[in-house]
Every structure is written in C-alpha cells, then in structure tokens.
C-alpha positions in Angstrom: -27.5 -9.0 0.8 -27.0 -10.6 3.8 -24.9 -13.1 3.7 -22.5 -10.3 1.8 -23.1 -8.0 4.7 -21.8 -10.8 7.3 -18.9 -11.7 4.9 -18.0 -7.7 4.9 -18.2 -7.7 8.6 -15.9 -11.0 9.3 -13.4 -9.7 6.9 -13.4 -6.5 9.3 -12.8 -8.7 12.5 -16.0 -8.1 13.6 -17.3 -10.5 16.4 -20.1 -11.0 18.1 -22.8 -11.1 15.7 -27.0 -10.8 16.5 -30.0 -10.2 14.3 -33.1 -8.3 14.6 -35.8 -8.0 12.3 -37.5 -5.0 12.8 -40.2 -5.3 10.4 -40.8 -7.9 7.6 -38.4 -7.6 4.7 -35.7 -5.9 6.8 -32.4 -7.2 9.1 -30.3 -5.8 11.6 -27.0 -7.1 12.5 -25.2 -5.8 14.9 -21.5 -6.4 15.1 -18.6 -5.5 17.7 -15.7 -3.8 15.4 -12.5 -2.4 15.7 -13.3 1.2 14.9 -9.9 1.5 12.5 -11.7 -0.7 10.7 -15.1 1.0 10.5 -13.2 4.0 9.5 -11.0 2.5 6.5 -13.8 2.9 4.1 -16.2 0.6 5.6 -19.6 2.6 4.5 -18.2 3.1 1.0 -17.9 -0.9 0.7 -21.3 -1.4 3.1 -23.1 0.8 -0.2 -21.8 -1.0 -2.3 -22.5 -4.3 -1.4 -26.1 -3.5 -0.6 -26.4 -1.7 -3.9 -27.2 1.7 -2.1 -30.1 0.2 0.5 -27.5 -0.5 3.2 -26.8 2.0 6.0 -24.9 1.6 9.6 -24.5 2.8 13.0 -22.4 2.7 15.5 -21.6 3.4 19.0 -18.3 3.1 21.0 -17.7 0.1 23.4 -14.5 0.3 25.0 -11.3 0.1 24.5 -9.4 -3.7 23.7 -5.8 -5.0 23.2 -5.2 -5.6 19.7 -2.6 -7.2 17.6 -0.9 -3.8 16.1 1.9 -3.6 13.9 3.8 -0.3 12.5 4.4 -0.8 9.1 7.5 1.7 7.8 8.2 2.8 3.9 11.6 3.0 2.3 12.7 4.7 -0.2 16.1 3.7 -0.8 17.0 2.8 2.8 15.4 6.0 4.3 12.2 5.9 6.0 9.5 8.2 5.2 7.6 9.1 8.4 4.8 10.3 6.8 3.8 7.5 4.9 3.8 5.2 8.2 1.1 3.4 8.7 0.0 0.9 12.1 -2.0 -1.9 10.8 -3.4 -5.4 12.6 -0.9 -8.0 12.0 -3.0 -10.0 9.9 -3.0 -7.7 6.9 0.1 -6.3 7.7 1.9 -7.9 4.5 -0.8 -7.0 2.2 -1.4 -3.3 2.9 2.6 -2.9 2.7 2.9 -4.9 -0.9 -0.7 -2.4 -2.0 1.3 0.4 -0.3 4.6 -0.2 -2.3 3.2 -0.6 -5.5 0.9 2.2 -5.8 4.0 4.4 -4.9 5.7 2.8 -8.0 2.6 4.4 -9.6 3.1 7.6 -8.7 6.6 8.3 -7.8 8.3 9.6 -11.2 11.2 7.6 -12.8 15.0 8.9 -12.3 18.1 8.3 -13.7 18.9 5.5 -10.8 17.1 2.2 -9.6 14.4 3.4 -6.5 13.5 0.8 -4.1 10.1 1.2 -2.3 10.2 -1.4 0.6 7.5 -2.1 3.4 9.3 -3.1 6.6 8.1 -3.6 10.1 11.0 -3.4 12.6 13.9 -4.2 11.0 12.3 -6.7 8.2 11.3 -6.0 5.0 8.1 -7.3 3.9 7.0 -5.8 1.2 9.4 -4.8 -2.1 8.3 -2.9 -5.3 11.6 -1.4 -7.6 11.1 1.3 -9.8 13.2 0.8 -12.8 15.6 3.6 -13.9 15.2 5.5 -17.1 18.5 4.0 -19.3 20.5 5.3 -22.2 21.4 2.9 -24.8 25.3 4.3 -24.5 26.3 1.7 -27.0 24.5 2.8 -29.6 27.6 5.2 -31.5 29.8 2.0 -31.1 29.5 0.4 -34.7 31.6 -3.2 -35.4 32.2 -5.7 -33.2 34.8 -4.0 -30.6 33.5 -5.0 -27.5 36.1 -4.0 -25.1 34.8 -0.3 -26.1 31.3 -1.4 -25.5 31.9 -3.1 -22.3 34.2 0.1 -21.0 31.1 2.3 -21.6 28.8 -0.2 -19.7 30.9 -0.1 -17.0 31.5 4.1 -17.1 27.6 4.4 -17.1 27.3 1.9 -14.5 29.6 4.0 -12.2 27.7 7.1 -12.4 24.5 5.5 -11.5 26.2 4.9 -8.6 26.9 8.2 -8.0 24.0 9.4 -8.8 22.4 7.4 -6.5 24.3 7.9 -2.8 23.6 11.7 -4.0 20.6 11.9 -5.9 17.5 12.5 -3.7 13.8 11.1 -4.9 11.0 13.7 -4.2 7.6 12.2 -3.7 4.7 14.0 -5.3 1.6 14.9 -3.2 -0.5 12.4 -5.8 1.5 9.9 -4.2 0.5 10.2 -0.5 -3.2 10.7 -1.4 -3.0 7.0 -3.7 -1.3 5.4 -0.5 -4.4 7.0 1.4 -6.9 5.9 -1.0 -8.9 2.4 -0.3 -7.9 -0.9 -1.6 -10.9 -1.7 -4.0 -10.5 1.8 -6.3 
C-alpha cells in the first residue's frame, strides 16, 4: 500500500517525506501537509486505499504562505456567497467545473436557461447550463404556414426573456450538501 499511500500524499501537496519502520511488516511515513487538505476527506481516501488497515496522525507545524484562490458561483450573473469556496490555485479549475456540475444535478429545471458559472475575480472558469424545460408551441400549427410558426417561436422566445430578468432560481439544501460532498462519491 505504499507506494498508493505516497501517491495520496503528493497529490495532497505533501512534502517532506521520511519512513520509519517500527516493527517488521509495518511503515510510517510522515509528511508535512496543508491541513485544508488533510481535512477535505483525506482519512476517508487514506481507508480506502489501505483497504481499512491505514490510519494517520497529525500534529500542527506552523503556519506557511500558500497559493490561495477564491473561487465564486453564479447563478445567472449573481453570486452566491454561500457556495464560495478558497481553493490552491492548482485545482482551482477542477473543483469549480465538479462544483458547477453537481449543481446542475441538483438545482431543479425552470421555464428559462440557468447558467452555473465558477469564476475567480472577474473570470469565469468553470460553465455548466441547465437547459430550460420547453413547450413545443408549434404543435396546433398544422400545414405548412410558417410565418405563423415562426411568429409563435419568436412570442415564446420573448417571454423567456421575461421570465428570466424576473424569475428568481431557488437552490435546494440537497444542493449545497452535493457541492460539500468529496470528489470520489
């Protein structure tokens, strides 16, 4: 399980790496972490890994400069503070496209296009769209007028409009616990 263990760790920007073997048959490696990381399910994944035989401890060091981004969620051009997140650059991109699409998931569909965008500062970096639900409104149009067809088109493409500069999307609580949930569920 080792060389799993170490991969696990490096993946974590851990540093720093030494090995003690306490008795025969067992290994400790000791790692210096970033404790966000330790705490974004690190033990769940450590179990795993190790089938179960695993376990960790850990201690605080100090305190370190990091490379820290804040990641901000959209929903149609208005942030949502609560589903802010700050993230290391480095999988900045990633944890805004996993964020976006598991609220596409769970946000319900509306009458009007919803876009879920991960930005940090004033670019976007992530994009998911949830797609609106749509009335076939040329369906009682029989023949081959298409001036009618095309009027109705257009009539339903106006309200969607509307409904959209007043139409407000609630997000369900499901929503912020799947945002909250690890990446490998």
């Amino acid at each position: 399980y080792m060389g799993a263990v170490m991969e696990l760790c490096l993946e974590r920007r851990g540093v720093n790496s030494r090995f003690n073997y306490p008795t025969p048959g067992r290994i400790e490696i000791q790692f210096d972490m970033p404790l966000a990381e330790v705490v974004y399910d690190f033990y769940d994944r450590l179990k795993t890994i190790t089938k179960g035989y695993g376990s960790f401890d850990y201690e605080l060091l100090d305190y370190r400069p990091g490379d820290l981004v804040k990641i901000d969620i959209l929903l149609n051009g208005e942030k949502v503070d609560a589903l802010a997140q700050i993230v290391h650059k480095d999988g900045a991109r990633a944890r805004a496209l996993n964020t976006c699409n598991r609220l596409k998931e769970e946000i319900p569909r509306h009458m009007f296009k919803i876009a879920i965008q991960g930005a940090i500062g004033g670019t976007i970096i992530a994009r998911s769209t949830i797609a609106p639900f749509r009335k076939d409104v040329t369906a009682k149009c029989y023949g081959g007028d298409i001036s009618r067809k095309r009027k109705l088109l257009e009539k339903q493409k106006k309200g969607k409009k509307r409904m959209k500069m007043v139409g407000s999307v609630s997000i369900p609580q499901s929503a912020f616990i799947a945002v909250l949930k690890s990446d490998n569920e």
